[in-house]
ZAMARGU-4260 file (C-alpha; in steps of 0.2 Angstrom, whole numbers, plus 5000, padded with zeros to 4 digits):
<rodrens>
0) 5901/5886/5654 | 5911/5872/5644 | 5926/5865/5654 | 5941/5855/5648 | 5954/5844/5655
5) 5966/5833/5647 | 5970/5816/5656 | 5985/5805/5651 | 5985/5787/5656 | 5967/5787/5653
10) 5961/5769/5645 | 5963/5761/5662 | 5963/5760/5683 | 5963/5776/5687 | 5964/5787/5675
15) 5948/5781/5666 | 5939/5780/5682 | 5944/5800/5683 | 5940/5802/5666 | 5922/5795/5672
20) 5919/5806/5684 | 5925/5823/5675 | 5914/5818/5660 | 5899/5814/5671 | 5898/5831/5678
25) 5900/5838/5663 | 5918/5843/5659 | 5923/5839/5641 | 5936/5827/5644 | 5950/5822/5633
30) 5957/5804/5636 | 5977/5803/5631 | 5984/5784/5630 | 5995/5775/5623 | 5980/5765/5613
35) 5965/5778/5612 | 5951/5774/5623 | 5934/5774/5617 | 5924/5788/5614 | 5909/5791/5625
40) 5898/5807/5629 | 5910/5818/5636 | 5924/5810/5629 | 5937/5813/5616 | 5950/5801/5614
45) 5967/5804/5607 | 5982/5793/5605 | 5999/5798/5616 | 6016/5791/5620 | 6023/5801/5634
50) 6041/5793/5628 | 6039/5802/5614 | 6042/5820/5611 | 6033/5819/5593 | 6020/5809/5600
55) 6018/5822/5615 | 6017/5836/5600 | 6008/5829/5587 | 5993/5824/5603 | 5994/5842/5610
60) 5990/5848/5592 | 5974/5838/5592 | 5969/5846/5609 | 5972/5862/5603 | 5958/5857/5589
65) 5946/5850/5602 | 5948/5865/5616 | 5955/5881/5608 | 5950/5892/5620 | 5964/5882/5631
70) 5963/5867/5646 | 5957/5869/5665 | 5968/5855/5668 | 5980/5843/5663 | 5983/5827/5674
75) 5995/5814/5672 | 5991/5797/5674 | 6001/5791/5663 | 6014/5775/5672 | 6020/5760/5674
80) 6027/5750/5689 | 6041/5737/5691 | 6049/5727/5705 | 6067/5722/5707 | 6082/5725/5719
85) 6090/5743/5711 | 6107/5731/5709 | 6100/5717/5699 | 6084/5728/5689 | 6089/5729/5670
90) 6095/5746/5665 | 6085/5746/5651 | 6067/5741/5662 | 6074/5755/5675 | 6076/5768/5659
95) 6061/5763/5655 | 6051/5768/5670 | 6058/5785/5673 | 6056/5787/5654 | 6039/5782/5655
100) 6034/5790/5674 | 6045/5804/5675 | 6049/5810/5658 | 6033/5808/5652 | 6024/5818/5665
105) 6037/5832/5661 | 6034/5832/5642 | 6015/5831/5644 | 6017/5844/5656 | 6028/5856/5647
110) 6018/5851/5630 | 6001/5858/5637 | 6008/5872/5647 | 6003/5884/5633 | 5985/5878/5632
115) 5983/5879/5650 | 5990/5900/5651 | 5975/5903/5637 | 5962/5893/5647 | 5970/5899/5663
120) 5969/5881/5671 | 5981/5869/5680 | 5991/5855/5684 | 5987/5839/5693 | 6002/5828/5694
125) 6002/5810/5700 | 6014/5803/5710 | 6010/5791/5725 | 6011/5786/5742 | 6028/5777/5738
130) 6035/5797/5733 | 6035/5803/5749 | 6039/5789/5760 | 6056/5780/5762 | 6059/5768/5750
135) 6057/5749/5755 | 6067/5736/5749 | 6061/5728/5731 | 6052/5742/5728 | 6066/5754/5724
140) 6065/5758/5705 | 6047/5764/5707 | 6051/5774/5722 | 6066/5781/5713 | 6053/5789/5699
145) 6040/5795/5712 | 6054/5802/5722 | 6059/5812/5707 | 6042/5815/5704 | 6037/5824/5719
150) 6054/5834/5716 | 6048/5838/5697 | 6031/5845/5705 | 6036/5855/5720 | 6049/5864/5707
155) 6033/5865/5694 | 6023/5872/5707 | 6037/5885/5715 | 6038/5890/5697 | 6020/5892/5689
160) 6014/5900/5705 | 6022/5917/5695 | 6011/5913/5682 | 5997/5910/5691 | 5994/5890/5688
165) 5992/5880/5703 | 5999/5864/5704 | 5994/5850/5715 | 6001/5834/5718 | 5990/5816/5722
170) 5997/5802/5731 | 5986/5788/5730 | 5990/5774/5743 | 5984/5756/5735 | 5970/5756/5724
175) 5961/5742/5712 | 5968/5744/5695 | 5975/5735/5683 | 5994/5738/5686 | 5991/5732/5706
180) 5982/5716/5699 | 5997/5712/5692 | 6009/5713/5705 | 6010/5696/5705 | 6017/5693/5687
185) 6029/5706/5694 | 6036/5698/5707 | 6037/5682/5697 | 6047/5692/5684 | 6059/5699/5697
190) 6061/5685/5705 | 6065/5674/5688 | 6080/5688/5687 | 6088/5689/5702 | 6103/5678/5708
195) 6104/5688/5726 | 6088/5690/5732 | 6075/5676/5725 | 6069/5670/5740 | 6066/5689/5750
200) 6057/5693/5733 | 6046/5677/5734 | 6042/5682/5754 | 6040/5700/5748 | 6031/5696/5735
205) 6018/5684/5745 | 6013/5695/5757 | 6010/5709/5743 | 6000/5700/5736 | 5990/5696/5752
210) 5988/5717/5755 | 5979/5720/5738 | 5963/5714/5746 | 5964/5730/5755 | 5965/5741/5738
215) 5953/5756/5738 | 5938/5758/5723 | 5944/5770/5709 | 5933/5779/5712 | 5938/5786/5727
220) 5955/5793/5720 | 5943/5799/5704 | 5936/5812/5717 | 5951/5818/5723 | 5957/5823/5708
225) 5940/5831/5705 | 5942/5842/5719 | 5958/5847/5717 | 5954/5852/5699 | 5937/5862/5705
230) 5941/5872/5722 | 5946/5887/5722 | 5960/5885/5734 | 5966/5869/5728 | 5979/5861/5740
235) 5998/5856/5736 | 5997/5840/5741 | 5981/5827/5741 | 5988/5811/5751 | 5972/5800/5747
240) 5970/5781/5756 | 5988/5780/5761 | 5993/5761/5768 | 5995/5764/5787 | 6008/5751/5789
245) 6019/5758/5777 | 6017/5774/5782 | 6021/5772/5799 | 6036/5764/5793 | 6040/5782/5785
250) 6042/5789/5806 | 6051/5774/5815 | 6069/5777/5815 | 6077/5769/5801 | 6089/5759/5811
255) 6074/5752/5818 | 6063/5749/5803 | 6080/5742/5795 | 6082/5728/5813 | 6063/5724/5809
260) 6063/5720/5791 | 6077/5709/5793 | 6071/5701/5805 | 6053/5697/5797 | 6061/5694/5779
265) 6077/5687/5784 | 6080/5667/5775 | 6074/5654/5789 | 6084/5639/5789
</rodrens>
């Protein structure tokens, strides 16, 4: 029996390498971005702009054409990331981010709600590692989204569970994918803009740098997802390859974490 799910933030990093794996086992999938992806066996693309609501409309009418029986799941991909001090960020890169990460994953969301009653399926938001733990310094604005996220989702799921729709959420920790390859140019773009904190942003940004040689495959994540979108008891929450290091921090007592990271990032004369 045919199955269907609709995956925003599909051309790239992870959400193609799900779209990979849902169309290799033989799910119809349809790949939403903001440029279509190409089409492959399995795959239909379509063209979406999560910060538009017309967009959102106009992409839900052409999965209705393609699945009319209704979706077995929707998962938002779709996201961006920036880096910055949350006193020196430009409002217009910070509107952009919850415009893009937590916006859009409510108008996807609310968009395909109908399609996924008719095909009785669910939802698989995306949030991360960072939307659980406490924020760290620099990363703020990102946090701030996948904070809100992980709000948005436990609200979704105490909500849909009268309707019978699970919801699940996946916190990937670091992963190979385009947006971490470029965590570089980010710092470098943070740093060009800060008056306060160049030099912590440099230091930070270094040693970020250093910790993508630990990212995970894709592919890994791509199973999660998988799962979460197949069992029959699918779980709230999927924490998959969470950073150790950071996580940890999450525990310590943040007078303590605070002591440390000054101490480690502090200016050396």
């Amino acid at each position: 029996m045919s199955r269907t799910v609709l995956i925003t933030g599909a051309g790239g990093g992870l959400g193609h390498a799900t779209t990979n794996v849902f169309a290799d086992r033989g799910w119809t999938v349809l790949a939403a971005d903001l440029t279509k992806p190409a089409a492959t066996p399995g795959v239909i693309p379509l063209e979406i702009d999560v910060t538009d609501t017309h967009s959102v409309s106009t992409a839900m009418a052409d999965a209705e054409r393609h699945a009319p029986d209704g979706l077995d799941a929707i998962v938002t991909f779709a996201g961006i990331m920036r880096v910055g001090s949350v006193v020196e960020i430009d409002e217009d890169e910070l509107r952009q981010l919850i415009d893009v990460n937590l916006l859009g994953t409510y108008r996807a969301v609310k968009a395909a709600l109908p399609l996924i009653q008719r095909g009785r399926g669910r939802v698989i938001t995306i949030s991360s590692e960072t939307g659980w733990q406490k924020a760290l310094m620099l990363n703020g604005p990102y946090a701030i989204t996948k904070h809100a996220v992980e709000a948005y989702s436990d609200a979704l799921r105490r909500e849909l569970m009268f309707l019978d729709i699970p919801v699940s959420t996946i916190r990937p920790g670091p992963f190979r994918t385009d947006m971490v390859d470029g965590i570089s140019s980010a710092f470098d773009h943070a740093a060009a803009n800060s008056t306060l904190f160049p030099e912590l942003i440099g230091r930070v940004g270094a040693l970020a740098v250093k910790e993508q040689a630990r990212a995970h495959d894709p592919s890994v994540l791509a199973d999660v997802v998988w799962r979460a979108a197949t069992t029959t008891r699918p779980r709230a929450h999927y924490s998959v390859r969470a950073d150790l290091r950071r996580s940890l921090l999450h525990f310590i007592p943040s007078p303590v974490v605070d002591r440390l990271l000054k101490t480690m990032f502090a200016r050396r004369s």
